[in-house]
C-alpha positions in Angstrom: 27.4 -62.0 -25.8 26.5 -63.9 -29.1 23.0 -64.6 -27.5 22.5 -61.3 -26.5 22.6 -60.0 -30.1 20.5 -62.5 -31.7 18.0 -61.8 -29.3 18.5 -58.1 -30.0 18.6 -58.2 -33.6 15.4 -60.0 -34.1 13.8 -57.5 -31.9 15.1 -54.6 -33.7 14.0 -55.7 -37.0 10.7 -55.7 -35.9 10.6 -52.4 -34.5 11.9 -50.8 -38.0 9.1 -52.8 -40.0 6.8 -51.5 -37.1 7.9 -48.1 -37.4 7.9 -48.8 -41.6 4.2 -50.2 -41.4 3.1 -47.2 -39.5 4.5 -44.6 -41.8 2.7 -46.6 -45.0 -0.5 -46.3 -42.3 0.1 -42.7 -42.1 0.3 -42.1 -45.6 -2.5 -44.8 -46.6 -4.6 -43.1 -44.4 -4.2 -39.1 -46.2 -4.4 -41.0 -49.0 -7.9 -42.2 -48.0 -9.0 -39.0 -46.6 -8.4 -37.3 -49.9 -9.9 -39.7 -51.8 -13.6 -39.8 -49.4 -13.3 -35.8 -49.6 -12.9 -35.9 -53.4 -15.8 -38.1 -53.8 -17.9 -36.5 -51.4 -17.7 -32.8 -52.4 -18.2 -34.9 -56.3 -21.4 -36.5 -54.5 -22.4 -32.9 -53.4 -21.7 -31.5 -56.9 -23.9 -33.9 -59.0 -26.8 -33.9 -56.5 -26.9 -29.7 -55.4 -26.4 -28.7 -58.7 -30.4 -28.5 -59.6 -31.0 -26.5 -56.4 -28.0 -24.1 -57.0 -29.2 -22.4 -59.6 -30.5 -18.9 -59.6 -34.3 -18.8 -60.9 -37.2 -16.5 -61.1 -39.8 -19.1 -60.2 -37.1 -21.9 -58.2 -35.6 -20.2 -54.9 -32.0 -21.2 -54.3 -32.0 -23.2 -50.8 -28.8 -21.9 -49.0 -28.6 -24.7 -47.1 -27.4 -27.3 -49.4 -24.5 -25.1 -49.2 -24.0 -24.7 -45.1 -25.2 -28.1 -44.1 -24.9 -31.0 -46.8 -21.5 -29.6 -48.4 -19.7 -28.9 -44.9 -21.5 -32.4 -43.6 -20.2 -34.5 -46.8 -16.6 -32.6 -47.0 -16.4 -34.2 -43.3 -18.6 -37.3 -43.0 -17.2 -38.8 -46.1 -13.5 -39.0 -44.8 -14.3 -39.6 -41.2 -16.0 -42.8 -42.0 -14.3 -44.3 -44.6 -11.5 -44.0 -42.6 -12.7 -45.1 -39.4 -14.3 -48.3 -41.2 -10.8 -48.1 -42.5 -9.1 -47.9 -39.0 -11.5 -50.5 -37.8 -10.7 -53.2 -40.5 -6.7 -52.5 -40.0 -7.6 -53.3 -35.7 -9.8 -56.8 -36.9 -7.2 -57.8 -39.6 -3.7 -57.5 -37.3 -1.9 -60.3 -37.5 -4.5 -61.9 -39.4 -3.2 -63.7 -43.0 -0.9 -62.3 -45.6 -0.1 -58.8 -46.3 -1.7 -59.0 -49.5 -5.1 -60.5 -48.5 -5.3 -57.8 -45.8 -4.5 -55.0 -48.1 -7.2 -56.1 -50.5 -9.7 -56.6 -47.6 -8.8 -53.3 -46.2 -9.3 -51.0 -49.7 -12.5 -53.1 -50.5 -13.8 -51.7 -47.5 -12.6 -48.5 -48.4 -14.5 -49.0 -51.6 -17.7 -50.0 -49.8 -17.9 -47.5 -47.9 -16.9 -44.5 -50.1 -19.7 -46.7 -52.5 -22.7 -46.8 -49.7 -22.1 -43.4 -48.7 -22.2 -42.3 -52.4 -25.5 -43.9 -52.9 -26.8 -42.2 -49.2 -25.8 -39.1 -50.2 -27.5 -39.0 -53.5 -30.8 -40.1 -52.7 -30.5 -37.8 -49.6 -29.8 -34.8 -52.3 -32.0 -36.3 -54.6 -34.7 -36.0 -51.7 -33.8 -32.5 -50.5 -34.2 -31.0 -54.3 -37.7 -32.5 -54.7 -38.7 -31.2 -51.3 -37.2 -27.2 -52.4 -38.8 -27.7 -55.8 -42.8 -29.1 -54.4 -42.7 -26.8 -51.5 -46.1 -24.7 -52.0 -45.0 -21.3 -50.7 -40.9 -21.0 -51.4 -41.1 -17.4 -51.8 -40.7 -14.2 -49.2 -44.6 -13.2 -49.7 -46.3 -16.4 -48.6 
């Protein structure tokens, strides 16, 4: 009987810190998906703002509103979070649980930081192009 329970004990241990480590996941992860939403809708902010606002002579461009905002509110947290997903699958079992953790949120970082800088030139872009188009008005 003695064997049987140090071979169950062992095994049971592990499943807790398995069922512990998924639950940090779990949480990790809504923390992640706030934190890509946040900074895309920010993204959004800083670079619409110019083409938001109501002028005589500058049409406002709807469509910063129904395409960039609803495709940065969602394409900011699905990636970071599947690049985040995808660096927890490469790292398992990998090294120390602090070098993985600092791997894992410098590719948060990354990513929320290379699809900050996409965004914005993408914004920056879109402004110009409302701004130099010839004929923006209903008459033309």
């Amino acid at each position: 009987m003695n064997g049987v329970r140090s071979v169950m004990e062992p095994s049971e241990g592990r499943e807790e810190s398995e069922e512990r480590e998924g639950t940090v996941a779990a949480a990790a992860g809504c923390l992640i998906a706030a934190l890509a939403t946040a900074t895309g809708f920010g993204v959004w902010l800083h670079g619409a703002r110019p083409g938001l606002h109501l002028g005589v002579e500058d049409p406002v461009d709807f469509s910063l509103l129904y395409v960039e905002l609803p495709c940065m509110l969602a394409g900011f947290p699905l990636l970071t979070l599947l690049t985040w997903s995808l660096s927890r699958a490469v790292l398992r079992g990998r090294g120390g649980r602090g070098p993985r953790r600092v791997v894992k949120g410098a590719v948060v970082v990354l990513t929320l930081s290379l699809l900050s800088w996409t965004c914005t030139v993408w914004l920056d872009h879109r402004i110009d192009q409302i701004r130099s188009s010839p004929c923006a008005g209903p008459p033309c």
